[in-house]
Backbone as XML, in Angstrom:
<?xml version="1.0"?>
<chain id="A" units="angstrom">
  <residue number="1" name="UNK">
    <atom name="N" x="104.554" y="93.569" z="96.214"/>
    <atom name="CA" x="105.083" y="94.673" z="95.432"/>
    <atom name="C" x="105.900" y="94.134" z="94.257"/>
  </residue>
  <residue number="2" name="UNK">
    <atom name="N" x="105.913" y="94.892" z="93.099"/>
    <atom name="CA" x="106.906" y="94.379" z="91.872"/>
    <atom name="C" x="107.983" y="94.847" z="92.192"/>
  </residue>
  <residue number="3" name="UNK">
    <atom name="N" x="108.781" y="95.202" z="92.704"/>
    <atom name="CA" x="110.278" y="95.868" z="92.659"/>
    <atom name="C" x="110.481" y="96.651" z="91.889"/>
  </residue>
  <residue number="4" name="UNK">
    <atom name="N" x="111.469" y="97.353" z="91.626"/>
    <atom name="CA" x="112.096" y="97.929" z="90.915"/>
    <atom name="C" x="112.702" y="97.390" z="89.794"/>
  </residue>
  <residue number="5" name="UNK">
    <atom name="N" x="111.771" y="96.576" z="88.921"/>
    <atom name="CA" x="111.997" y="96.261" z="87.479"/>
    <atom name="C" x="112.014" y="96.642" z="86.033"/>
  </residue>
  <residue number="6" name="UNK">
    <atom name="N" x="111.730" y="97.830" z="85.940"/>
    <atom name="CA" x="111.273" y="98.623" z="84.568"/>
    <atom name="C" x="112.577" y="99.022" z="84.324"/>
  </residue>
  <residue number="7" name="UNK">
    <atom name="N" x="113.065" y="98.708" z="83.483"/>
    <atom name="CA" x="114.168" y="99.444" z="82.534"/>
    <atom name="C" x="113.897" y="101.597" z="81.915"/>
  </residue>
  <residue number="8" name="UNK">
    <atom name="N" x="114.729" y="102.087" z="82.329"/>
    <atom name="CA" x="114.787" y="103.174" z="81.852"/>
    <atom name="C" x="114.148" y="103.409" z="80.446"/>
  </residue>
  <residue number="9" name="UNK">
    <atom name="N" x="114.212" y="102.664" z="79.955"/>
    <atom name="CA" x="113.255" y="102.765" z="78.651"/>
    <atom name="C" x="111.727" y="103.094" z="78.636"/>
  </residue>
  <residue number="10" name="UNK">
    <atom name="N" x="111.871" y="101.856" z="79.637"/>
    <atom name="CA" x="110.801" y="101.327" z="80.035"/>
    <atom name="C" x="109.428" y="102.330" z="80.505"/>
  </residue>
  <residue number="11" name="UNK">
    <atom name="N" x="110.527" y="102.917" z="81.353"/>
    <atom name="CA" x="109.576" y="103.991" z="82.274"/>
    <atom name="C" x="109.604" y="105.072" z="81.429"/>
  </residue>
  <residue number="12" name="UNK">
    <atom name="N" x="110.109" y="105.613" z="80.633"/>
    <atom name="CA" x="110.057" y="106.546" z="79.680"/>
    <atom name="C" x="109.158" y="106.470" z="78.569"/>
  </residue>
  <residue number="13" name="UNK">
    <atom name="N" x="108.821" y="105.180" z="78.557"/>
    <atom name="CA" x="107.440" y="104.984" z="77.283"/>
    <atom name="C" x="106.564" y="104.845" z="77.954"/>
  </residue>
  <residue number="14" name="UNK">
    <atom name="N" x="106.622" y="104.378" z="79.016"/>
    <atom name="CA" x="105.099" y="104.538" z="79.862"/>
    <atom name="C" x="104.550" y="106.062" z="80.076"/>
  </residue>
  <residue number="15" name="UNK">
    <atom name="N" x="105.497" y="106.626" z="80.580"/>
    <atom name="CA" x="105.079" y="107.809" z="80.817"/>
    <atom name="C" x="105.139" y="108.803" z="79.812"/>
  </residue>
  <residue number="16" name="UNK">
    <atom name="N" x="105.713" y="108.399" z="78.346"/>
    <atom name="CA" x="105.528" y="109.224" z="77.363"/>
    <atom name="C" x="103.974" y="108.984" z="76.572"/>
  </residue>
  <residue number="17" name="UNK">
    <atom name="N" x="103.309" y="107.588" z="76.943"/>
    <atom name="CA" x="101.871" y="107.234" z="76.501"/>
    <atom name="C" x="100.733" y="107.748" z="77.042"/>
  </residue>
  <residue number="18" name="UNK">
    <atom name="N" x="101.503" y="107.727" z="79.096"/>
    <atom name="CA" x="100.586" y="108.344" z="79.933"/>
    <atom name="C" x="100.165" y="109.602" z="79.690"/>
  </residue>
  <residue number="19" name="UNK">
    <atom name="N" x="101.372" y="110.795" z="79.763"/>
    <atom name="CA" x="101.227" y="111.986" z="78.994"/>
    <atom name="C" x="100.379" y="112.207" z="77.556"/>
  </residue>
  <residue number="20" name="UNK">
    <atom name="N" x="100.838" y="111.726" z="76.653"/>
    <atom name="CA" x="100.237" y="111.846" z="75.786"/>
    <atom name="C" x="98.783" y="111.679" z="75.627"/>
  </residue>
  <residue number="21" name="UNK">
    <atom name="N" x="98.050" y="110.499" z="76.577"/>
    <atom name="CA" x="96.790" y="110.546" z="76.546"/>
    <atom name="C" x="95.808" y="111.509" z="77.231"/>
  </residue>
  <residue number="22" name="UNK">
    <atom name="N" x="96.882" y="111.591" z="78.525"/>
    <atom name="CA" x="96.347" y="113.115" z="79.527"/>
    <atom name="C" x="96.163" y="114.231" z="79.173"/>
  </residue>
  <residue number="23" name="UNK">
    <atom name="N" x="96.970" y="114.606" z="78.167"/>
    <atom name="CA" x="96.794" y="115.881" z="77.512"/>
    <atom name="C" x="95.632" y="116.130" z="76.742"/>
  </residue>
  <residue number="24" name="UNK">
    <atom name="N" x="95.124" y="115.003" z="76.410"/>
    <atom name="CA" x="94.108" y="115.291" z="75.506"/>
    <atom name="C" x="92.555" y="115.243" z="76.359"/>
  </residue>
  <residue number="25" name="UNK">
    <atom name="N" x="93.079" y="113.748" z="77.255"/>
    <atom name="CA" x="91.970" y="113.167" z="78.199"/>
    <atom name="C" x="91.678" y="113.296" z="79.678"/>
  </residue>
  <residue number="26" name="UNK">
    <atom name="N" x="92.800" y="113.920" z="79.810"/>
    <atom name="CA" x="92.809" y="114.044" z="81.483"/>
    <atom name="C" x="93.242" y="113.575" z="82.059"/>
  </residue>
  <residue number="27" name="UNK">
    <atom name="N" x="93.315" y="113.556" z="83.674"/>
    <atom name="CA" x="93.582" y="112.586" z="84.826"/>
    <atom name="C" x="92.298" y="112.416" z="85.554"/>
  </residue>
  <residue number="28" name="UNK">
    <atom name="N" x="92.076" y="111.731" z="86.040"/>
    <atom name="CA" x="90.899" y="111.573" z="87.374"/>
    <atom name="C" x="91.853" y="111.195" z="88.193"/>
  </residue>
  <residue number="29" name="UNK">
    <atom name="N" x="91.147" y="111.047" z="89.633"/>
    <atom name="CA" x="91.826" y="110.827" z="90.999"/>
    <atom name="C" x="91.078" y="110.472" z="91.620"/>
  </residue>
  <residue number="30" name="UNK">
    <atom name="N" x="91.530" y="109.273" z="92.682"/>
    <atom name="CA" x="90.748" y="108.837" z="93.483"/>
    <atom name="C" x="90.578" y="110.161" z="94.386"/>
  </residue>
  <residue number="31" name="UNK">
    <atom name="N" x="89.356" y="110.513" z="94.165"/>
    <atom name="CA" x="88.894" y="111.708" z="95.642"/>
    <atom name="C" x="88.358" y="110.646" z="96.661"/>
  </residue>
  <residue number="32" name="UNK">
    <atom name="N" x="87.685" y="109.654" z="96.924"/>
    <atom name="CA" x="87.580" y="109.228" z="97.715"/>
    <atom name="C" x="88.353" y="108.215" z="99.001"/>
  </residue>
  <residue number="33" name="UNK">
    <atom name="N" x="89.608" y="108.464" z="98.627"/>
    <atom name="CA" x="90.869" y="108.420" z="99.416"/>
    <atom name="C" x="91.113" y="109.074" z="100.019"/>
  </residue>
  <residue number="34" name="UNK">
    <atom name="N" x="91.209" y="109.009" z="101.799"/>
    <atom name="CA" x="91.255" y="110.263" z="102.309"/>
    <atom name="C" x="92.793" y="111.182" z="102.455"/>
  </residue>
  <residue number="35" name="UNK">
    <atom name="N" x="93.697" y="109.782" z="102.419"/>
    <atom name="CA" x="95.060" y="110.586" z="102.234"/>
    <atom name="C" x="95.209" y="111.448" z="101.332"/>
  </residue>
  <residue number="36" name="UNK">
    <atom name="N" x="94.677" y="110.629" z="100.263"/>
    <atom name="CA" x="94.993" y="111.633" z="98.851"/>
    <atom name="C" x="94.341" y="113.576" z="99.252"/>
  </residue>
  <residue number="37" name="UNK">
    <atom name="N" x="92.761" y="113.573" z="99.534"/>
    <atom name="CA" x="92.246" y="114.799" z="100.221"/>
    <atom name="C" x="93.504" y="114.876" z="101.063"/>
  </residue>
  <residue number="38" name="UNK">
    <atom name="N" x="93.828" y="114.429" z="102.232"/>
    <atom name="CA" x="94.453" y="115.818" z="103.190"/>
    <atom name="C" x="95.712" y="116.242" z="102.857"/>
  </residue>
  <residue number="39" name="UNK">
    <atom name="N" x="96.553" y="115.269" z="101.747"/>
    <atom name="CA" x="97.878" y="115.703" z="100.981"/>
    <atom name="C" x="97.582" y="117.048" z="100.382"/>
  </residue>
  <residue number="40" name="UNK">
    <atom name="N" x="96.391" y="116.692" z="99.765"/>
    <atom name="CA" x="96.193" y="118.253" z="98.546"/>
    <atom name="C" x="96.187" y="119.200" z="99.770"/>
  </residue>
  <residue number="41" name="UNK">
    <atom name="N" x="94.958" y="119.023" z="100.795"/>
    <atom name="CA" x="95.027" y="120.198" z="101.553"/>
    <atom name="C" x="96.232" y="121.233" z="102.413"/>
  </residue>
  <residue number="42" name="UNK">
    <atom name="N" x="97.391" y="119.882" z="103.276"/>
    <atom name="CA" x="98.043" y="120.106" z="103.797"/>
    <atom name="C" x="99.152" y="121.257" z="102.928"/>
  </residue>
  <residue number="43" name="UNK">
    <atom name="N" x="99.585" y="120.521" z="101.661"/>
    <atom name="CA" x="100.738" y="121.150" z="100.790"/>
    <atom name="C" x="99.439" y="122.281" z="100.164"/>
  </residue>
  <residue number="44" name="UNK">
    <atom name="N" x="98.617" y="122.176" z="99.911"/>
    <atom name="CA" x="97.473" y="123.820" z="99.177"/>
    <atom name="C" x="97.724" y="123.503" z="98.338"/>
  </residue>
  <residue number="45" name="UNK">
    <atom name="N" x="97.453" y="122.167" z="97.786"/>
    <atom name="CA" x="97.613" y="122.447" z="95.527"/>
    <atom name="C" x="96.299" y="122.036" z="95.455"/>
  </residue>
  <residue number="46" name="UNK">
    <atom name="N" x="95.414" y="123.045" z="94.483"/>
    <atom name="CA" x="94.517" y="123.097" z="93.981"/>
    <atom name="C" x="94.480" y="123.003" z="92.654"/>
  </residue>
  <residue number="47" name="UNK">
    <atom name="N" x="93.296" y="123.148" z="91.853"/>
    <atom name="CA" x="93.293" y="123.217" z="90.490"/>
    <atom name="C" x="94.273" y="122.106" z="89.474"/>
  </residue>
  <residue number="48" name="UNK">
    <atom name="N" x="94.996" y="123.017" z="88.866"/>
    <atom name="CA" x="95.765" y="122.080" z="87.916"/>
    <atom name="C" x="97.376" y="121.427" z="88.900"/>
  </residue>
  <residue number="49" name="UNK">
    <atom name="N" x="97.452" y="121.980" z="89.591"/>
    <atom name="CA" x="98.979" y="121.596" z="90.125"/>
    <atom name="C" x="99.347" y="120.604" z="90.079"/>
  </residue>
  <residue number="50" name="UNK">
    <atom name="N" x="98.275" y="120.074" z="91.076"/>
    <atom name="CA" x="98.544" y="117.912" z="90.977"/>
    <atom name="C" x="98.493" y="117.671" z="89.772"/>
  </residue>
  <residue number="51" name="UNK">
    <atom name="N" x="97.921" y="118.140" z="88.305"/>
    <atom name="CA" x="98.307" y="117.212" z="87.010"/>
    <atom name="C" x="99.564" y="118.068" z="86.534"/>
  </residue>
  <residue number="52" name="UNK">
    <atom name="N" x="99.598" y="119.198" z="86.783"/>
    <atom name="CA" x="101.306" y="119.137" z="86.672"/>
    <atom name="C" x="102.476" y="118.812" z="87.234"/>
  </residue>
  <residue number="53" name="UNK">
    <atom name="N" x="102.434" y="118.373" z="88.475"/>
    <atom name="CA" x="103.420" y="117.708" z="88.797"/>
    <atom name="C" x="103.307" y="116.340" z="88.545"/>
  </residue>
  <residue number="54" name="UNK">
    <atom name="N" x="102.319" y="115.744" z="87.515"/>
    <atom name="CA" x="102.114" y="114.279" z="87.561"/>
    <atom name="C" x="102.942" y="114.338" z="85.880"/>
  </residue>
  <residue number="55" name="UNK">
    <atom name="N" x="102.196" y="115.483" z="85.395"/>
    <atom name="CA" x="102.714" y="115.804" z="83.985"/>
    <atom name="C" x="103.784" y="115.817" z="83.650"/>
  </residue>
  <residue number="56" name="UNK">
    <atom name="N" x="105.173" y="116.198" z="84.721"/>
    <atom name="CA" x="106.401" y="116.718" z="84.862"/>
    <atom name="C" x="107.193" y="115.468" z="85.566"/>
  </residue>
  <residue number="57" name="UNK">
    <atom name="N" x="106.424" y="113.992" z="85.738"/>
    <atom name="CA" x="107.363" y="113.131" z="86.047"/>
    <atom name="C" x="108.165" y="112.500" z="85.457"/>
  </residue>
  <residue number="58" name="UNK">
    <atom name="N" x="109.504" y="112.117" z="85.468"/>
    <atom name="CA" x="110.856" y="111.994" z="85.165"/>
    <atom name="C" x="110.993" y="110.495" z="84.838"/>
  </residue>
  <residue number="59" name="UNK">
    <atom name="N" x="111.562" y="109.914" z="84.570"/>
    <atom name="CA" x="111.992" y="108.585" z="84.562"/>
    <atom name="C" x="112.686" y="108.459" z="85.895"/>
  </residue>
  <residue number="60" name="UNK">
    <atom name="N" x="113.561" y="109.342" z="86.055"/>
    <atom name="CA" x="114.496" y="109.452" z="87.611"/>
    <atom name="C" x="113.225" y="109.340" z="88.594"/>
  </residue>
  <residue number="61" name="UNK">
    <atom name="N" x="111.900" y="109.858" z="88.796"/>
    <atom name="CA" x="110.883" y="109.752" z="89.834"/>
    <atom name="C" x="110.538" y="107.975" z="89.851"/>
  </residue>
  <residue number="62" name="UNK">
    <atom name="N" x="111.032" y="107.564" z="88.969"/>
    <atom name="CA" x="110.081" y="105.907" z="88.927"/>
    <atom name="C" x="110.915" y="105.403" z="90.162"/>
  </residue>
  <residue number="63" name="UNK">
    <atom name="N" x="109.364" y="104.809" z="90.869"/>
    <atom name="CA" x="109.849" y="103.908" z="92.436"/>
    <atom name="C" x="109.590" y="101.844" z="91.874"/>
  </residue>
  <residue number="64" name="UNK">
    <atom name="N" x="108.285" y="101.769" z="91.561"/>
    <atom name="CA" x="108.310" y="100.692" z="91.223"/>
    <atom name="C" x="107.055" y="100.444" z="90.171"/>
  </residue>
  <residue number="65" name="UNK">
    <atom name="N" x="106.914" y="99.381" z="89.601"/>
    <atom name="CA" x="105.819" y="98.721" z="88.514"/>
    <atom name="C" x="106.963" y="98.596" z="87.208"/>
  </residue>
  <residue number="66" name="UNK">
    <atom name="N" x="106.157" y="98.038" z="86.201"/>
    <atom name="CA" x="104.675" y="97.573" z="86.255"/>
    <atom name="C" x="104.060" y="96.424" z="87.125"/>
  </residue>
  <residue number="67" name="UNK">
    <atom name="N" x="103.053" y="96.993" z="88.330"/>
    <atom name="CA" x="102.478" y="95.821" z="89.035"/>
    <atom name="C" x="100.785" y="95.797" z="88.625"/>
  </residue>
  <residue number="68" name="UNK">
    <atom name="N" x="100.359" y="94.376" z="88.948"/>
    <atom name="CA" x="99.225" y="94.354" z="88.963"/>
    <atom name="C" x="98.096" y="95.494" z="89.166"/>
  </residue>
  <residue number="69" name="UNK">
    <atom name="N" x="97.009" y="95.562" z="88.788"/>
    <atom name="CA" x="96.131" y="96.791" z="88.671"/>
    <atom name="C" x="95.552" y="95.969" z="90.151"/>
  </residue>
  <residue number="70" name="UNK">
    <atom name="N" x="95.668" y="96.155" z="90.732"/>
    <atom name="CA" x="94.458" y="95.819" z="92.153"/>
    <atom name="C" x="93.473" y="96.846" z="92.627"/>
  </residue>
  <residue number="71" name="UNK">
    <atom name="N" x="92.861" y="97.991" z="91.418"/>
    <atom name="CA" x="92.171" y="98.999" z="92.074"/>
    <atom name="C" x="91.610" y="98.556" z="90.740"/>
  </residue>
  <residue number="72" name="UNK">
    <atom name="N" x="91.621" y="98.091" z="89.707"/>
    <atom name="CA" x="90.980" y="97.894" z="88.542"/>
    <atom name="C" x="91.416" y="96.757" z="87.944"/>
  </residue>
  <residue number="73" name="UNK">
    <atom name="N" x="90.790" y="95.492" z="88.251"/>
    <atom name="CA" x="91.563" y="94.434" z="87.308"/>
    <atom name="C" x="91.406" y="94.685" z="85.721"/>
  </residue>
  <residue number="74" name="UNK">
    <atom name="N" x="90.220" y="95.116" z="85.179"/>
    <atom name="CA" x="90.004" y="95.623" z="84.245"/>
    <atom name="C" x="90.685" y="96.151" z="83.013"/>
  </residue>
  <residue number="75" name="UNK">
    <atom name="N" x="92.191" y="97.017" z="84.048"/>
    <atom name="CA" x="92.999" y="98.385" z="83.599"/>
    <atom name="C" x="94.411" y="98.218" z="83.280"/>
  </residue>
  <residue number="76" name="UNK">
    <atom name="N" x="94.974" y="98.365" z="82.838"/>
    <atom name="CA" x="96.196" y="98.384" z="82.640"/>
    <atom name="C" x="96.839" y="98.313" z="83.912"/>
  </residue>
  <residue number="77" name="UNK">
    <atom name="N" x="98.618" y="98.186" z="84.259"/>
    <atom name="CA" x="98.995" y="98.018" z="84.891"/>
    <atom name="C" x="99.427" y="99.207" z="86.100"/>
  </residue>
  <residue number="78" name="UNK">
    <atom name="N" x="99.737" y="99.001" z="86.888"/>
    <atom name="CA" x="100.033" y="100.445" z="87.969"/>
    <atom name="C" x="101.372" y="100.767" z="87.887"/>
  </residue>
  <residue number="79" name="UNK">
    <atom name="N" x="101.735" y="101.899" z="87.603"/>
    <atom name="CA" x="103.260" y="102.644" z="87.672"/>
    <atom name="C" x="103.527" y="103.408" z="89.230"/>
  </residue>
  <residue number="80" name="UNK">
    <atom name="N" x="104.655" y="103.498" z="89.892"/>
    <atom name="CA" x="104.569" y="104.106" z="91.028"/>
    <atom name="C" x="105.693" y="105.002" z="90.908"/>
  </residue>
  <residue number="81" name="UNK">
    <atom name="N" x="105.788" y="106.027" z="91.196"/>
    <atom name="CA" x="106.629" y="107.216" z="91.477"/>
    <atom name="C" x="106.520" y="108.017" z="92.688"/>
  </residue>
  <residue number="82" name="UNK">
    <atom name="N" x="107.513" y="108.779" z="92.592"/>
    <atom name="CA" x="108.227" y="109.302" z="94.459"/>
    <atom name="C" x="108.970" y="110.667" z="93.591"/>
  </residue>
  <residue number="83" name="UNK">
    <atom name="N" x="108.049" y="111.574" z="94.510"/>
    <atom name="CA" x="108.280" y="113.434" z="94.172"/>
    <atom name="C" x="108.738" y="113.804" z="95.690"/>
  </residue>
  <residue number="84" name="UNK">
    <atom name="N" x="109.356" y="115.278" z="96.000"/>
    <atom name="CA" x="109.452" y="115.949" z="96.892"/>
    <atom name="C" x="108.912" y="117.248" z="96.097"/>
  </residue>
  <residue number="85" name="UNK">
    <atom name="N" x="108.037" y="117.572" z="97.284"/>
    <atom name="CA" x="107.283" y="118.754" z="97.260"/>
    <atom name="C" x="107.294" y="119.479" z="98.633"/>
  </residue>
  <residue number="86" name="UNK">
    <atom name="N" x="107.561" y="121.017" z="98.855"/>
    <atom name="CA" x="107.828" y="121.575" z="100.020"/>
    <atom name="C" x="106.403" y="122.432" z="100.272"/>
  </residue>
  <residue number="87" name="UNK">
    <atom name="N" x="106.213" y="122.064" z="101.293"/>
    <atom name="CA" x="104.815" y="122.695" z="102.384"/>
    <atom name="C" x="105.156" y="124.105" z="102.157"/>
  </residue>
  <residue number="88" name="UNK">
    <atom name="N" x="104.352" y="124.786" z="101.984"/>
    <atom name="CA" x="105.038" y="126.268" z="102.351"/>
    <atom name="C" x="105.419" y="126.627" z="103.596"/>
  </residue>
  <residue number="89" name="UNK">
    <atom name="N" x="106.191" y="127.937" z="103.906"/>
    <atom name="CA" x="106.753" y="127.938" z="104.819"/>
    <atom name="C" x="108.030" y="127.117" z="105.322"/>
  </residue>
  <residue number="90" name="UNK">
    <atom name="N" x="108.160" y="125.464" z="104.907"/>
    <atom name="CA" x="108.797" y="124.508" z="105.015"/>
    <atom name="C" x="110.147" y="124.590" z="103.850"/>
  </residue>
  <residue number="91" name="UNK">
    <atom name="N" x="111.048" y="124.313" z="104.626"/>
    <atom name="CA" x="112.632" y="123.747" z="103.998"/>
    <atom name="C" x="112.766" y="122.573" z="103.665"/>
  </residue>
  <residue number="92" name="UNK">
    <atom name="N" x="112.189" y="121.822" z="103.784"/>
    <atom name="CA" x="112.369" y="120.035" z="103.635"/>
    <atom name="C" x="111.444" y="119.656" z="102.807"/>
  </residue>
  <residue number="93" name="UNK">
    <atom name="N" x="111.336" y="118.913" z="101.642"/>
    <atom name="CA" x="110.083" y="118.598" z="100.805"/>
    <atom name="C" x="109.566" y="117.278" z="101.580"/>
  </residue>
  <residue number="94" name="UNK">
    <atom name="N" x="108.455" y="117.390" z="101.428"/>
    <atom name="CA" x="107.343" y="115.795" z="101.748"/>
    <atom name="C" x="107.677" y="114.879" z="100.578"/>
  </residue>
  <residue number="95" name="UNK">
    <atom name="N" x="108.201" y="113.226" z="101.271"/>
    <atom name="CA" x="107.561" y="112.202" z="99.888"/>
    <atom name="C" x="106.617" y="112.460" z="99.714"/>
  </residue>
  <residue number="96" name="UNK">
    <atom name="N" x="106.554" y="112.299" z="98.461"/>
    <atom name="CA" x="104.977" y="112.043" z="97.925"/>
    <atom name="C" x="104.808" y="110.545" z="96.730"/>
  </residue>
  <residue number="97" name="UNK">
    <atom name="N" x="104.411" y="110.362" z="97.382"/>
    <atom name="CA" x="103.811" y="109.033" z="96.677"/>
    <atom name="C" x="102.886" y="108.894" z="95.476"/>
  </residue>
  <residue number="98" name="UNK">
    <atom name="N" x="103.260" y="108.832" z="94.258"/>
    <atom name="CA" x="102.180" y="108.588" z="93.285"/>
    <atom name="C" x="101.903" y="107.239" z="92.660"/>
  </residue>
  <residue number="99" name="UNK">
    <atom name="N" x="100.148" y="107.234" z="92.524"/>
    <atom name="CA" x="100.102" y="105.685" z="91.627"/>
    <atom name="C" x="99.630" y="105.691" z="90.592"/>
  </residue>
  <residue number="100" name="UNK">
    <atom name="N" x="99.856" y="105.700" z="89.249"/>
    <atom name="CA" x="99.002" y="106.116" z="88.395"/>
    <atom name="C" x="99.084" y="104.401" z="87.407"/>
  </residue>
  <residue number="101" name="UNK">
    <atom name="N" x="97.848" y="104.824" z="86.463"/>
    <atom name="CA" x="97.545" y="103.995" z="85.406"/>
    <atom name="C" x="96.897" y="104.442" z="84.345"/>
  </residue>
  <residue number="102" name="UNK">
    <atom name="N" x="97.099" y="103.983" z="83.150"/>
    <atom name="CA" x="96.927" y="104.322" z="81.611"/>
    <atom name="C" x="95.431" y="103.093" z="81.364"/>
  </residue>
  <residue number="103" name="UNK">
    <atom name="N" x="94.543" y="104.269" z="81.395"/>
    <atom name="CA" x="93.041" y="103.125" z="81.001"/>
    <atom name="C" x="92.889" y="102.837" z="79.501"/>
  </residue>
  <residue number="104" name="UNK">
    <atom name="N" x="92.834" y="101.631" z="79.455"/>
    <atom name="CA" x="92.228" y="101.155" z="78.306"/>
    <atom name="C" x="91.309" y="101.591" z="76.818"/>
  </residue>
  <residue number="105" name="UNK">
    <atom name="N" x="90.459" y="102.324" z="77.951"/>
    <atom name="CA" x="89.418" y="102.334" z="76.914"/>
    <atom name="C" x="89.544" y="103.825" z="76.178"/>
  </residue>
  <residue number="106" name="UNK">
    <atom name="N" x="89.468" y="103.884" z="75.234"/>
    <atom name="CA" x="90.106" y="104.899" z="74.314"/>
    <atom name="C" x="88.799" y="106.132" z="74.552"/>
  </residue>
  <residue number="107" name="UNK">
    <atom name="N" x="89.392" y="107.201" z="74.729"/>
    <atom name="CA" x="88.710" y="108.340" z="74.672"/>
    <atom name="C" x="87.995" y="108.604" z="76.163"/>
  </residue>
  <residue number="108" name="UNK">
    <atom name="N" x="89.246" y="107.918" z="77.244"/>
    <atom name="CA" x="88.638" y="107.704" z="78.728"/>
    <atom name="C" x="89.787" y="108.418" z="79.322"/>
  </residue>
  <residue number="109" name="UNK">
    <atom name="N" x="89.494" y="109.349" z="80.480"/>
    <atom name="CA" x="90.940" y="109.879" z="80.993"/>
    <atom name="C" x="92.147" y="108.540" z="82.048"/>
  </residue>
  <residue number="110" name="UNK">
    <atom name="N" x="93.075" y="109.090" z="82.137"/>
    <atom name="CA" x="94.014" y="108.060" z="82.838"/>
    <atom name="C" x="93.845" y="107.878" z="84.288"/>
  </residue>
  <residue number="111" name="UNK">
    <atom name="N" x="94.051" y="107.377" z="84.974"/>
    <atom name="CA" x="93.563" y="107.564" z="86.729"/>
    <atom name="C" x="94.624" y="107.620" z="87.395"/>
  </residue>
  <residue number="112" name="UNK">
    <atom name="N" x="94.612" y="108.005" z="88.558"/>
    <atom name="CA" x="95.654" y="108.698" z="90.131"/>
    <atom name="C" x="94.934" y="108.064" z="91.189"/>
  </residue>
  <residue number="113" name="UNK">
    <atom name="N" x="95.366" y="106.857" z="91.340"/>
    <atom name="CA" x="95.111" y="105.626" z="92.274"/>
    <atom name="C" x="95.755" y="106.740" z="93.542"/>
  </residue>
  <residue number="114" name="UNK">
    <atom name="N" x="96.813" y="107.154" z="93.992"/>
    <atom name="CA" x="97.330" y="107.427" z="95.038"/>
    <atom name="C" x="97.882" y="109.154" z="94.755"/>
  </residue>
  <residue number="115" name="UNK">
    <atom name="N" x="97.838" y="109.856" z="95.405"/>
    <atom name="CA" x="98.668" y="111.117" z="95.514"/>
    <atom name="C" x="98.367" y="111.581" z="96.868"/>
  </residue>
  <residue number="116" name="UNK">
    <atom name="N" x="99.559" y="111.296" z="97.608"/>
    <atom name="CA" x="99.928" y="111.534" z="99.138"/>
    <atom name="C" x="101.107" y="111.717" z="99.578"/>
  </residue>
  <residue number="117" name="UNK">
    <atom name="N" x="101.365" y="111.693" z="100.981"/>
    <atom name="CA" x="102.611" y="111.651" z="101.672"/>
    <atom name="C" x="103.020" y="110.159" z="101.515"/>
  </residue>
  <residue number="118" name="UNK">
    <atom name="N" x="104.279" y="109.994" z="101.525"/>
    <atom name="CA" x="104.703" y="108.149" z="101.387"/>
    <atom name="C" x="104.531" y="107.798" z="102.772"/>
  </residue>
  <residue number="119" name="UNK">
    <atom name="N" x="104.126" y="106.658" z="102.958"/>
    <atom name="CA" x="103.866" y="106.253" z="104.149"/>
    <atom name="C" x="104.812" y="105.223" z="104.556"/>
  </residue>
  <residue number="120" name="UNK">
    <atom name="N" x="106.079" y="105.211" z="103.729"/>
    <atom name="CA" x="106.773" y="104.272" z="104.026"/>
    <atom name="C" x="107.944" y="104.738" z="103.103"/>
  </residue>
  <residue number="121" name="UNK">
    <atom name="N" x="109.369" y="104.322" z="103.140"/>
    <atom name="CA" x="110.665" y="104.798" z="102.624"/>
    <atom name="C" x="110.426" y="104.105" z="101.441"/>
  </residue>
  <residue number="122" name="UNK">
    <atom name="N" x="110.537" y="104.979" z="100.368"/>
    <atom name="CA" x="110.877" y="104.961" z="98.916"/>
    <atom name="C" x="112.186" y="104.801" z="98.564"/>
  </residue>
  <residue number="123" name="UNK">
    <atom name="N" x="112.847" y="103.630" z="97.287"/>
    <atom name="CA" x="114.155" y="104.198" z="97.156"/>
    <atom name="C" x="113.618" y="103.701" z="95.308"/>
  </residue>
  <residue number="124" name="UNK">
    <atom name="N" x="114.959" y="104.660" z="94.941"/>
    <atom name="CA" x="114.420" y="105.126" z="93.479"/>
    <atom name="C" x="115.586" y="104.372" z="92.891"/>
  </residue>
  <residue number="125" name="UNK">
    <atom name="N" x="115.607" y="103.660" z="91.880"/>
    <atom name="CA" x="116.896" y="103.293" z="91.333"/>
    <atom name="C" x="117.923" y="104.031" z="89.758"/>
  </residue>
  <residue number="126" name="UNK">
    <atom name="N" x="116.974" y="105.186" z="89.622"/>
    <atom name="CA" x="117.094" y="106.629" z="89.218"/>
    <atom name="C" x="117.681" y="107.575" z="89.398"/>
  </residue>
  <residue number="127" name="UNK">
    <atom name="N" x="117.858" y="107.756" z="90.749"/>
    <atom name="CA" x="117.726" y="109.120" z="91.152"/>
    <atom name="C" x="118.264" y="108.633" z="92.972"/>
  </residue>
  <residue number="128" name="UNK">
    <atom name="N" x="119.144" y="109.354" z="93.651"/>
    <atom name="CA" x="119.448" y="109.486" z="94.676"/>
    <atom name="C" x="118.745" y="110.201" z="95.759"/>
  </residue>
  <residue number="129" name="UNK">
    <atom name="N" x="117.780" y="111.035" z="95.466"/>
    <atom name="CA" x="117.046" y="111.778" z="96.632"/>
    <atom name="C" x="115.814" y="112.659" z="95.937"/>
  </residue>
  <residue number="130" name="UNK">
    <atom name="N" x="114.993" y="112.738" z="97.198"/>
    <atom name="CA" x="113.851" y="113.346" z="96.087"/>
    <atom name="C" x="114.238" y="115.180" z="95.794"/>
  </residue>
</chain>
């Protein structure tokens, strides 16, 4: 893992590039991840939700990167972020774990390596709680 090395800046231009290209280009997502499927199902976000809550991430959400692309050596580097999102019915939000990356190739959408439950304790050096 890279730690928690990105400077507040840092993570704020990443994700002001990420955005900016999404808006125009999209997100894709690994669907063939099965966590990623039963996250969407369990919490019910369909349609656009998952790119708006990807759309709406904070500098305070950054967990760790820039690390190596190991799902694309190809690709730019991987950013990781940590959301709470509440199940319906539910009082307590779920981690959620995101992995995203900014592709290269111009006029290509950005990709969502991970969107799930965290499978392991997140700590944010941002932000105190999700």
């Amino acid at each position: 893992m890279a730690g928690n090395r990105a400077t507040r800046e840092d993570v704020e231009a990443f994700l002001n590039e990420f955005k900016e290209k999404a808006k125009v280009f999209g997100i894709v997502y690994n669907e063939g991840k099965g966590e990623n499927r039963q996250t969407l199902l369990d919490l019910e976000l369909f349609g656009s939700k998952r790119d708006q809550y990807i759309l709406n991430l904070r500098p305070e959400d950054y967990y760790q990167g820039p690390d190596e692309n190991d799902y694309d050596k190809e690709e730019g580097p991987v950013w990781m972020f940590g959301i709470g999102i509440k199940k319906r019915g539910k009082k307590k939000k779920l981690p959620i774990y995101i992995k995203i990356y900014i592709t290269k190739a111009e006029g290509a959408s950005n990709y969502c390596v991970s969107f799930h439950v965290a499978k392991f304790e997140m700590s944010f050096p941002y932000k105190t709680e999700l």
